[in-house]
PDB file of N, H, CA, C and O in Angstrom:
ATOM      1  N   UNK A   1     183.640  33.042  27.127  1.00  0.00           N
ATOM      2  CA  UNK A   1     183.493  34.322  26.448  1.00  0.00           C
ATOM      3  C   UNK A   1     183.031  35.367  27.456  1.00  0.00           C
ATOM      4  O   UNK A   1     182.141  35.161  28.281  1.00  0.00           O
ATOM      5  N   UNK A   2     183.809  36.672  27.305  1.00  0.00           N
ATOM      6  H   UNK A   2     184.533  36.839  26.635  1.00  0.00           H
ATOM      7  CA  UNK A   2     183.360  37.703  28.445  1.00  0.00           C
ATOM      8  C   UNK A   2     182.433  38.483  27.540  1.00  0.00           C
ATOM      9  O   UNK A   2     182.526  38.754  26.343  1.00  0.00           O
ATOM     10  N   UNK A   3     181.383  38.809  28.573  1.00  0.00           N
ATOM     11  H   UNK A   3     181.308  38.590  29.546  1.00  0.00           H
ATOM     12  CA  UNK A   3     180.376  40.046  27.810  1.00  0.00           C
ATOM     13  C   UNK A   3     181.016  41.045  28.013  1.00  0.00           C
ATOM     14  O   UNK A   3     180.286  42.032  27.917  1.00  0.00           O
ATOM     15  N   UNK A   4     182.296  41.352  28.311  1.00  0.00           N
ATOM     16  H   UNK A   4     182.889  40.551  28.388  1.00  0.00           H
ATOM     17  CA  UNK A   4     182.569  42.764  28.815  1.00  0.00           C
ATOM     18  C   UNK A   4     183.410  43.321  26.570  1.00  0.00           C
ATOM     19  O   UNK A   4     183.785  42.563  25.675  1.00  0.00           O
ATOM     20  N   UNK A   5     183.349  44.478  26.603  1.00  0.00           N
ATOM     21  H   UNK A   5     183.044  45.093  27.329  1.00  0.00           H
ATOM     22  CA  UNK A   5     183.509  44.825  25.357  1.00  0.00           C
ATOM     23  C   UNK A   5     184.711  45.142  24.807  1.00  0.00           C
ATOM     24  O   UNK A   5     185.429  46.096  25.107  1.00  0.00           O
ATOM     25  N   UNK A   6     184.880  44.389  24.074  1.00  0.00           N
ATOM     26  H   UNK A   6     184.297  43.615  23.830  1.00  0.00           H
ATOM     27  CA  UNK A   6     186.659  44.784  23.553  1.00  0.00           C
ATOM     28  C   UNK A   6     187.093  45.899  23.379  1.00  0.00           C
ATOM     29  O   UNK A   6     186.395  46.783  23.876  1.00  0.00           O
ATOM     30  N   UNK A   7     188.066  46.249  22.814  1.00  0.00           N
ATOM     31  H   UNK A   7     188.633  45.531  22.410  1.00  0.00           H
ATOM     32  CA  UNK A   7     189.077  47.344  22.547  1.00  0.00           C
ATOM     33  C   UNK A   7     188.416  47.691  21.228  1.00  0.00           C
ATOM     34  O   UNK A   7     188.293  48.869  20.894  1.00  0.00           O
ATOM     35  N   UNK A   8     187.831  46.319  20.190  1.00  0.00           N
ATOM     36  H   UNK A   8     187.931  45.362  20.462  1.00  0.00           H
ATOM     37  CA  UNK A   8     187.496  46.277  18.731  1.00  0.00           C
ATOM     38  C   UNK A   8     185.586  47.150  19.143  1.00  0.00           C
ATOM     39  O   UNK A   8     185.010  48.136  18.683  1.00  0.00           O
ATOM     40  N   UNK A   9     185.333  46.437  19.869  1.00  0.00           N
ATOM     41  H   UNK A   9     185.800  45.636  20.243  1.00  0.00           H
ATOM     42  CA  UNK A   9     183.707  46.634  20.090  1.00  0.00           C
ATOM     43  C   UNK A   9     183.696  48.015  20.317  1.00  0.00           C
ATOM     44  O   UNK A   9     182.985  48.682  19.564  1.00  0.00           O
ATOM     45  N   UNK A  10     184.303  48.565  21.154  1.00  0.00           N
ATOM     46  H   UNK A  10     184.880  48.023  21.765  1.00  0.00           H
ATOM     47  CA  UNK A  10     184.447  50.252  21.950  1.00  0.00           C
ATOM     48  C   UNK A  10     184.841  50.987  20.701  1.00  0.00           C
ATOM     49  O   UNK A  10     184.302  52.089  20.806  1.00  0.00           O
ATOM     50  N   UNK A  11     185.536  50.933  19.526  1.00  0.00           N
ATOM     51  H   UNK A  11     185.974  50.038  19.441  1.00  0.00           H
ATOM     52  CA  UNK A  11     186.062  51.815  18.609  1.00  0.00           C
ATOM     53  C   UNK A  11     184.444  51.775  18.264  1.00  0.00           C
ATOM     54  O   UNK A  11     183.572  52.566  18.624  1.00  0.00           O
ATOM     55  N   UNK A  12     184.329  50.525  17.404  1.00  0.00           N
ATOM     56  H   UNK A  12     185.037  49.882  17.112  1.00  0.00           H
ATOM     57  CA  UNK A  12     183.072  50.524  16.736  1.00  0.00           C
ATOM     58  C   UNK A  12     181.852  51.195  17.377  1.00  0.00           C
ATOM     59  O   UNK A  12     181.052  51.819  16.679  1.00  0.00           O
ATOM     60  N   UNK A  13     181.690  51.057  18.832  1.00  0.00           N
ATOM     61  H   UNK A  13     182.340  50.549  19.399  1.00  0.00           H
ATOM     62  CA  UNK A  13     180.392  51.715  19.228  1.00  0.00           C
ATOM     63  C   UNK A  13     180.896  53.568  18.852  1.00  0.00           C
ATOM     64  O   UNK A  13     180.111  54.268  18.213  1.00  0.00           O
ATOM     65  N   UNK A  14     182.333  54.175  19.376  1.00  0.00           N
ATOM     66  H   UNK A  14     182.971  53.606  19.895  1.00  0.00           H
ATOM     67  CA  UNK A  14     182.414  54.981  19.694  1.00  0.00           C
ATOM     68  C   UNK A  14     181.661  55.721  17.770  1.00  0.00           C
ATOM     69  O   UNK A  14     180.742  56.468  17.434  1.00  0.00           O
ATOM     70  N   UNK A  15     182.873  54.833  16.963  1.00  0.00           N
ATOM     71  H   UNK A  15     183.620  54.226  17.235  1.00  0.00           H
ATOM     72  CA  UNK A  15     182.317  55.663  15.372  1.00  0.00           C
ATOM     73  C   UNK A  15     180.633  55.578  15.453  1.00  0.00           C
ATOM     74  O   UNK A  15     180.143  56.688  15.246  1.00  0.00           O
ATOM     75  N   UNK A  16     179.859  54.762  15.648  1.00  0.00           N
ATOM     76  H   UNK A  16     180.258  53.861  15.816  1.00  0.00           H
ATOM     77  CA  UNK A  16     178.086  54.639  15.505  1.00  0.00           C
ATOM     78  C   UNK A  16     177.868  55.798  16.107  1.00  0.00           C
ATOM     79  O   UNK A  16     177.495  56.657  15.309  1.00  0.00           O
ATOM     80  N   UNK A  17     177.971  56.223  17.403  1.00  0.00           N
ATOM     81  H   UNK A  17     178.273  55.525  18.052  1.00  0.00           H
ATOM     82  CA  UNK A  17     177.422  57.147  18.059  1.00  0.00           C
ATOM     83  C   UNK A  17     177.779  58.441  17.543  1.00  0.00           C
ATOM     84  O   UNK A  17     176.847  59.234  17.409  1.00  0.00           O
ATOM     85  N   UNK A  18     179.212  58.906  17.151  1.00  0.00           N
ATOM     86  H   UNK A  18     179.969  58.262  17.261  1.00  0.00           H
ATOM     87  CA  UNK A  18     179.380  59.778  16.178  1.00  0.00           C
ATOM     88  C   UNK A  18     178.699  60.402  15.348  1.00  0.00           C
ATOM     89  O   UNK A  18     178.310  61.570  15.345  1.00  0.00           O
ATOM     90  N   UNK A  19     178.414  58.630  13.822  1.00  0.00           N
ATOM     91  H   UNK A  19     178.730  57.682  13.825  1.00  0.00           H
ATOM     92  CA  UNK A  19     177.785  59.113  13.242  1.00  0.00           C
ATOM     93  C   UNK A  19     176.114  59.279  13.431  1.00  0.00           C
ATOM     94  O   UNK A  19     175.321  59.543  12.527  1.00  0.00           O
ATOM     95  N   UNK A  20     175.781  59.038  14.931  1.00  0.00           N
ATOM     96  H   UNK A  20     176.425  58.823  15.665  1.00  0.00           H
ATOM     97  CA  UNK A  20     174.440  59.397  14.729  1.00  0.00           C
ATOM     98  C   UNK A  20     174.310  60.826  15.666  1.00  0.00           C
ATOM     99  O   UNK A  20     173.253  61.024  16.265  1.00  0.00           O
ATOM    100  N   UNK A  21     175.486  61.858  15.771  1.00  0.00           N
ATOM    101  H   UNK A  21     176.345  61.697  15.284  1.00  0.00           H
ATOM    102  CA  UNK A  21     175.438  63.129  16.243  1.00  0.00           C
ATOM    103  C   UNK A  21     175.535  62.903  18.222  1.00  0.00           C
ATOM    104  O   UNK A  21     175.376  63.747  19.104  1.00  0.00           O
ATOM    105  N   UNK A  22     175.816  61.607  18.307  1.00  0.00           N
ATOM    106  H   UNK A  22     175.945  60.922  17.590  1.00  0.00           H
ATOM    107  CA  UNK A  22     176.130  61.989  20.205  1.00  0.00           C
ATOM    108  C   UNK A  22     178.093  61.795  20.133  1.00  0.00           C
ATOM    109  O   UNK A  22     178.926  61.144  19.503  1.00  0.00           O
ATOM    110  N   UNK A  23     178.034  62.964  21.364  1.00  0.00           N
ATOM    111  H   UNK A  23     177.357  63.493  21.876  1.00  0.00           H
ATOM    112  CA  UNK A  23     179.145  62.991  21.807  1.00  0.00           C
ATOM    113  C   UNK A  23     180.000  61.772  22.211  1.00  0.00           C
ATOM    114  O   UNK A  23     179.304  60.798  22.499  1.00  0.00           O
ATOM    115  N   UNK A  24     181.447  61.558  22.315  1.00  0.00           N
ATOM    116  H   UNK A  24     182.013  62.349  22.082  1.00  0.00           H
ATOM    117  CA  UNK A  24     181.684  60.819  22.490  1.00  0.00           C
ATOM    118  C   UNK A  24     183.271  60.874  23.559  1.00  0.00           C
ATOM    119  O   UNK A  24     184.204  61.049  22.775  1.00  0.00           O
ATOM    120  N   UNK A  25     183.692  60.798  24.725  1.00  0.00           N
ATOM    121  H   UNK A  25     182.934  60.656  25.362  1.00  0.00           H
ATOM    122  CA  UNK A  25     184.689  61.004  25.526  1.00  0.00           C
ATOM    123  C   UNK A  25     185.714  60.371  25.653  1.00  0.00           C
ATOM    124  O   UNK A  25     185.735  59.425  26.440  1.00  0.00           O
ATOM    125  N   UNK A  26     186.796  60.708  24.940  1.00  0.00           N
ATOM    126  H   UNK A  26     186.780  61.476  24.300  1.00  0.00           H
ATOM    127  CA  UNK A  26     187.959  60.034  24.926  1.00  0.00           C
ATOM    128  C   UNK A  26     188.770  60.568  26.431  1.00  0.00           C
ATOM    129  O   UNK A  26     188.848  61.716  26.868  1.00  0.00           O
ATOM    130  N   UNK A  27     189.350  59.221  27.046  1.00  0.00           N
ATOM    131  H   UNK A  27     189.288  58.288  26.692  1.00  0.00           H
ATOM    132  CA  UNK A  27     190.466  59.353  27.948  1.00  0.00           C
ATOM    133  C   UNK A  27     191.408  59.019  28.186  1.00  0.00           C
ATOM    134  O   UNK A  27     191.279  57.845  28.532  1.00  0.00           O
ATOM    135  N   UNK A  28     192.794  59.419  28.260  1.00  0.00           N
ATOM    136  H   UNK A  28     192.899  60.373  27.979  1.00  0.00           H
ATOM    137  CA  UNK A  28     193.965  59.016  28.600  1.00  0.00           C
ATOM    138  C   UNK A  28     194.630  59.580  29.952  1.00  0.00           C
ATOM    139  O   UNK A  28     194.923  60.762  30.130  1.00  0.00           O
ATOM    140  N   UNK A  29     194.784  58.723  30.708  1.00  0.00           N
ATOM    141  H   UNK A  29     194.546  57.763  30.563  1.00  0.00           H
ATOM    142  CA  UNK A  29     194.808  59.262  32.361  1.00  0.00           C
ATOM    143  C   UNK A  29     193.872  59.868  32.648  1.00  0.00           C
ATOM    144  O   UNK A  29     192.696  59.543  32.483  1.00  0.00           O
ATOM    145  N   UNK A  30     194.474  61.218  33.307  1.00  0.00           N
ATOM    146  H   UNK A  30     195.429  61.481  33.442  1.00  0.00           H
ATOM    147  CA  UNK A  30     194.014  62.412  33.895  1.00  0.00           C
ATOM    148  C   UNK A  30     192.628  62.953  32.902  1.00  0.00           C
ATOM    149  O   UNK A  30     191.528  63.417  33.203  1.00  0.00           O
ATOM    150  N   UNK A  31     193.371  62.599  31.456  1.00  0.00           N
ATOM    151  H   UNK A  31     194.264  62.222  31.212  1.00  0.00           H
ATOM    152  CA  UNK A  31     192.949  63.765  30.608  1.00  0.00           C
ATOM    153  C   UNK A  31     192.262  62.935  29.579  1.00  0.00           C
ATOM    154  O   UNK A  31     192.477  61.834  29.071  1.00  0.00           O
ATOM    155  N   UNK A  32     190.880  64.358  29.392  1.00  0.00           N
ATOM    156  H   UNK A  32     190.706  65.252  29.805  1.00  0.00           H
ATOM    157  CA  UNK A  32     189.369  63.878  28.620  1.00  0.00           C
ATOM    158  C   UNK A  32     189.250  64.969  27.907  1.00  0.00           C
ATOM    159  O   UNK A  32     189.389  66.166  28.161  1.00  0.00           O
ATOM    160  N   UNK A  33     188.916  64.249  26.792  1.00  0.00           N
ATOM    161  H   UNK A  33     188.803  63.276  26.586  1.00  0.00           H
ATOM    162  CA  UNK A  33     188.054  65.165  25.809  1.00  0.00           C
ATOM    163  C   UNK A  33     186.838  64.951  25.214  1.00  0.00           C
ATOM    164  O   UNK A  33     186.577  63.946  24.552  1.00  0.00           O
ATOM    165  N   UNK A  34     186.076  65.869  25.426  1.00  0.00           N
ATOM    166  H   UNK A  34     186.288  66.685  25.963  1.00  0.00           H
ATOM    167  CA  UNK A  34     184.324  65.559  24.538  1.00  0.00           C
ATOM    168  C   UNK A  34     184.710  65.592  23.045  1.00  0.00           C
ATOM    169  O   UNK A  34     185.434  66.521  22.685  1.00  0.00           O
ATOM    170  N   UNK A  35     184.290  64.644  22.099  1.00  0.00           N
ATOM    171  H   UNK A  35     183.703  63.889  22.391  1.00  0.00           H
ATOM    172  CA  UNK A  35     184.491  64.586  20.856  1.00  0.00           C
ATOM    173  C   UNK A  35     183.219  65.086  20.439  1.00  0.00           C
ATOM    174  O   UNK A  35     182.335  64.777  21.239  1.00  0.00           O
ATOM    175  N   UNK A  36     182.736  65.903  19.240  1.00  0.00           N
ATOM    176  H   UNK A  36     183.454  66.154  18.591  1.00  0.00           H
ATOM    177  CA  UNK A  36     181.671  65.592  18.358  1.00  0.00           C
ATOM    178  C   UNK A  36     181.806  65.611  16.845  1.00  0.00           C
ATOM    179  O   UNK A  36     182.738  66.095  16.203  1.00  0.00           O
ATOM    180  N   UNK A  37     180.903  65.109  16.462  1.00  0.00           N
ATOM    181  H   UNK A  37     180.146  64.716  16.984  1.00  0.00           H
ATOM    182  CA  UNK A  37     181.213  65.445  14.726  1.00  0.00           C
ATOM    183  C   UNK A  37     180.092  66.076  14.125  1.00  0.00           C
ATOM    184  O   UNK A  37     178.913  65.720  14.142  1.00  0.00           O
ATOM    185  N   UNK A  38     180.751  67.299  13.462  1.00  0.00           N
ATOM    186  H   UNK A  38     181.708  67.588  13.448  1.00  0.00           H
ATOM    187  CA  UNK A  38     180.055  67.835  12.810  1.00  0.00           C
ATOM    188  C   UNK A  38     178.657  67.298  11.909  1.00  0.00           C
ATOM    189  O   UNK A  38     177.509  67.742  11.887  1.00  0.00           O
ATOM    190  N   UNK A  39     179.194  66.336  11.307  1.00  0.00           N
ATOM    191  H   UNK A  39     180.127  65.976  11.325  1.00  0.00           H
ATOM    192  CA  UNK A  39     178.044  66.239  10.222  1.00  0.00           C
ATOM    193  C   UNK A  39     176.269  66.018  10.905  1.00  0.00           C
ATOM    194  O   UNK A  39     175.123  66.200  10.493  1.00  0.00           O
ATOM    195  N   UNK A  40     176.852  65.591  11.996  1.00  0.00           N
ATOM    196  H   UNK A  40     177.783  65.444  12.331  1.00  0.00           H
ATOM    197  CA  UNK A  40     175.434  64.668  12.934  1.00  0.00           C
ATOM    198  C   UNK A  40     174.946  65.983  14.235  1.00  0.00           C
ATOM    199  O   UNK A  40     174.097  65.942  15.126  1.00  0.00           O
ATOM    200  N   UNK A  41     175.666  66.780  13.929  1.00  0.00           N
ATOM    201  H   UNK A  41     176.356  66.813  13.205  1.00  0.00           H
ATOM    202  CA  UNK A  41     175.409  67.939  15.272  1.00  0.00           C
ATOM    203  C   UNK A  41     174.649  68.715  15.137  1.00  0.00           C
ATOM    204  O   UNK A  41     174.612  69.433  14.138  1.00  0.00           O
ATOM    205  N   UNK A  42     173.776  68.791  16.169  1.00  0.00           N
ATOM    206  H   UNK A  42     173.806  68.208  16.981  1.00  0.00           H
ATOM    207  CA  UNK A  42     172.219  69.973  16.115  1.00  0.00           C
ATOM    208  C   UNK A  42     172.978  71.253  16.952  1.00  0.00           C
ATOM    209  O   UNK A  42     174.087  71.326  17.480  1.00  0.00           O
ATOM    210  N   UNK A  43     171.910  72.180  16.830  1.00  0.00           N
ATOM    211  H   UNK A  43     171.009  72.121  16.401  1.00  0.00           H
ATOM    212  CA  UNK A  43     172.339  73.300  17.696  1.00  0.00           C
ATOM    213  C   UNK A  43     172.085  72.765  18.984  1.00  0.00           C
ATOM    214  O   UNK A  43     173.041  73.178  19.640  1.00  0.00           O
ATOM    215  N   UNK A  44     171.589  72.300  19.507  1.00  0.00           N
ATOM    216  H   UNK A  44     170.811  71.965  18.974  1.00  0.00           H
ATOM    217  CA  UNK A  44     170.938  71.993  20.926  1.00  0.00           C
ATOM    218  C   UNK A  44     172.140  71.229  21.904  1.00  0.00           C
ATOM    219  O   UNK A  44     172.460  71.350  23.087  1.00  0.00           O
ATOM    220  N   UNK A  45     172.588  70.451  20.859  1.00  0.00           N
ATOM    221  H   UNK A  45     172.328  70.353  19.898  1.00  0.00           H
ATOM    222  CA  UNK A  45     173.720  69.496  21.528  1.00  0.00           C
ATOM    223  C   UNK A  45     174.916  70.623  21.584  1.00  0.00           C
ATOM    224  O   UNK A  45     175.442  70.762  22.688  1.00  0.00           O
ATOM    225  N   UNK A  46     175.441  71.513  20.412  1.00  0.00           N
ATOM    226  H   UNK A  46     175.014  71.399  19.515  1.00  0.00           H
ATOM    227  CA  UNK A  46     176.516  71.743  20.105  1.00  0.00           C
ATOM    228  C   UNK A  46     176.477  73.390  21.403  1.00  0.00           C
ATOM    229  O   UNK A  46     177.577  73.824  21.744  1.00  0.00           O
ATOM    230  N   UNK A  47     175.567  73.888  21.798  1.00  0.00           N
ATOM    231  H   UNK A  47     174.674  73.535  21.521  1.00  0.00           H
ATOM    232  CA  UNK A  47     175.034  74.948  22.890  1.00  0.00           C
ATOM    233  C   UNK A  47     175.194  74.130  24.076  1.00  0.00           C
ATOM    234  O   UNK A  47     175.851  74.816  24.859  1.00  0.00           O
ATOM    235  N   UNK A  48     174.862  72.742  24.732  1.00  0.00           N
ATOM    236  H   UNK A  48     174.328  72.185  24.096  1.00  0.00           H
ATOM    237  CA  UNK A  48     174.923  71.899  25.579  1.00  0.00           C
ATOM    238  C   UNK A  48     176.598  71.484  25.832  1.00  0.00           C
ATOM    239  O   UNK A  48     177.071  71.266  26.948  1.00  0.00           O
ATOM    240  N   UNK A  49     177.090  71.448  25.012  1.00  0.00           N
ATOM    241  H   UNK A  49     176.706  71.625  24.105  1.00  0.00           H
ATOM    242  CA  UNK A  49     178.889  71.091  25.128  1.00  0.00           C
ATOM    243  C   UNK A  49     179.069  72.321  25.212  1.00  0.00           C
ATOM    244  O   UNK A  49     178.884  72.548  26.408  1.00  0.00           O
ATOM    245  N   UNK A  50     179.359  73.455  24.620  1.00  0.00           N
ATOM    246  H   UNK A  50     179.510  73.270  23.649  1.00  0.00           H
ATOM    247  CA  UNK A  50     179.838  74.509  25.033  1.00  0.00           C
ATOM    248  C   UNK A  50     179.413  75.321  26.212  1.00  0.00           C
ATOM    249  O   UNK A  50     180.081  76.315  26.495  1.00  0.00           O
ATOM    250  N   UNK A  51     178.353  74.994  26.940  1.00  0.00           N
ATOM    251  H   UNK A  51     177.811  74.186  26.711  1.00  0.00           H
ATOM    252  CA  UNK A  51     178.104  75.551  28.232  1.00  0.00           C
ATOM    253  C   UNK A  51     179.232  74.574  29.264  1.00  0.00           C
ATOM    254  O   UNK A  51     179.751  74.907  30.330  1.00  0.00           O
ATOM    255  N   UNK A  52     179.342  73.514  28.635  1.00  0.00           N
ATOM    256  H   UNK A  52     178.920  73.244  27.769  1.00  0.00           H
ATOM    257  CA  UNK A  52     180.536  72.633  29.692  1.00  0.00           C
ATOM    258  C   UNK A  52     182.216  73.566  29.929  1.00  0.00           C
ATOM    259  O   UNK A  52     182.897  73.669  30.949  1.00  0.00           O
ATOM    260  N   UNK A  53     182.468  74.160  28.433  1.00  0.00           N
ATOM    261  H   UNK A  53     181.915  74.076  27.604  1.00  0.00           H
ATOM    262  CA  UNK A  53     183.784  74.876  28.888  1.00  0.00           C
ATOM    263  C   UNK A  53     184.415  75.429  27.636  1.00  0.00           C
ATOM    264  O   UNK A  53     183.607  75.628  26.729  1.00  0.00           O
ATOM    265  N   UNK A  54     185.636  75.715  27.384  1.00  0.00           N
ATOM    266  H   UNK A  54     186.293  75.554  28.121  1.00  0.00           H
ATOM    267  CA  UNK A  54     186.018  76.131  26.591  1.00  0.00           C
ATOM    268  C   UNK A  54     185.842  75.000  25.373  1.00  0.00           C
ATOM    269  O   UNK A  54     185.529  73.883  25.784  1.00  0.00           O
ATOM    270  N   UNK A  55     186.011  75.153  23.841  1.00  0.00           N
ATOM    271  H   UNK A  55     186.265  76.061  23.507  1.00  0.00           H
ATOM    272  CA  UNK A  55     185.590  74.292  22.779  1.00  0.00           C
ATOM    273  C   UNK A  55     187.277  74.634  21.831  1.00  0.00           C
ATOM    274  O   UNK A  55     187.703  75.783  21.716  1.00  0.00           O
ATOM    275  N   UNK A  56     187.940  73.539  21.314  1.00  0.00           N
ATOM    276  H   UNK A  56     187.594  72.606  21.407  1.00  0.00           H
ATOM    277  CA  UNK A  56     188.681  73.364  20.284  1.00  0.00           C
ATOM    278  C   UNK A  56     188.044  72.709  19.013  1.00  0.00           C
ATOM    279  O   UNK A  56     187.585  71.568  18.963  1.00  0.00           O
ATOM    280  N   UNK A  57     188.099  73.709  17.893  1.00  0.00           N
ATOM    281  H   UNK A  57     188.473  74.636  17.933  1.00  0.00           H
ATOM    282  CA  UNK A  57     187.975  73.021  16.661  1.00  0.00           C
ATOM    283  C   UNK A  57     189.185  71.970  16.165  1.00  0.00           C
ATOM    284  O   UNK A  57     190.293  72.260  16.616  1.00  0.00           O
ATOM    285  N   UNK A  58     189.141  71.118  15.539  1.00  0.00           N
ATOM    286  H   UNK A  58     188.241  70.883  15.173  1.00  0.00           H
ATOM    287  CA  UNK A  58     189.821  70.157  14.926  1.00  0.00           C
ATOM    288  C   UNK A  58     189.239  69.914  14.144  1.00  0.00           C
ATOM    289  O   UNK A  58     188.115  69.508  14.437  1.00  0.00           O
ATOM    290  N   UNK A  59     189.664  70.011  12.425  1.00  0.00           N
ATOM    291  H   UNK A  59     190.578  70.341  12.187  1.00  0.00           H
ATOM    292  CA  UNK A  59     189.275  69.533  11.562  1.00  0.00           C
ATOM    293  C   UNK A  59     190.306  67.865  11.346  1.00  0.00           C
ATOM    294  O   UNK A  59     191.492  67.704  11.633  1.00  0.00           O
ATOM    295  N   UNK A  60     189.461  66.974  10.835  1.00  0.00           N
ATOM    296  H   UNK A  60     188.497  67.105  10.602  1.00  0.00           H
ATOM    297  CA  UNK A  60     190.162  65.924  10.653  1.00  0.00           C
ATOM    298  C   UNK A  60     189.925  64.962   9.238  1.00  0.00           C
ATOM    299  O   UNK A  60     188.772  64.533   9.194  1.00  0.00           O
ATOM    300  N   UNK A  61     190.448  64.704   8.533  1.00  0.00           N
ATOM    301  H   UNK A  61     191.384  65.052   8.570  1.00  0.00           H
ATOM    302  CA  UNK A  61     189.734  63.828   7.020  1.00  0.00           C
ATOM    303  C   UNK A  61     189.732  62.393   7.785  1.00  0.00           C
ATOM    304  O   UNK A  61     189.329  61.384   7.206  1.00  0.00           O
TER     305      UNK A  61
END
């Protein structure tokens, strides 16, 4: 058994951290995006990502 973390383990950590308001960085190649979710987001964090660069809303159900 490897301790290293599945494909299954990495979704699951990524939704926890979500829902407890930390960012979360998706990558494909080249290209990254800072995720956050609303429901869990303070001003402090959501002022902290936007000093990084430009911000896209995405609403998603």
């Amino acid at each position: 058994m490897s301790l290293i973390p599945s494909l299954i383990d990495r979704i699951a950590r990524a939704r926890t951290d979500l829902r407890l308001g930390l960012p979360v960085v998706l990558q494909e190649g080249e290209t990254c995006a800072l995720v956050l979710s609303a429901e869990g987001l303070t001003d402090a964090r959501l002022s902290a990502a936007r000093a990084l660069g430009s911000a896209t809303l995405a609403i998603t159900s």
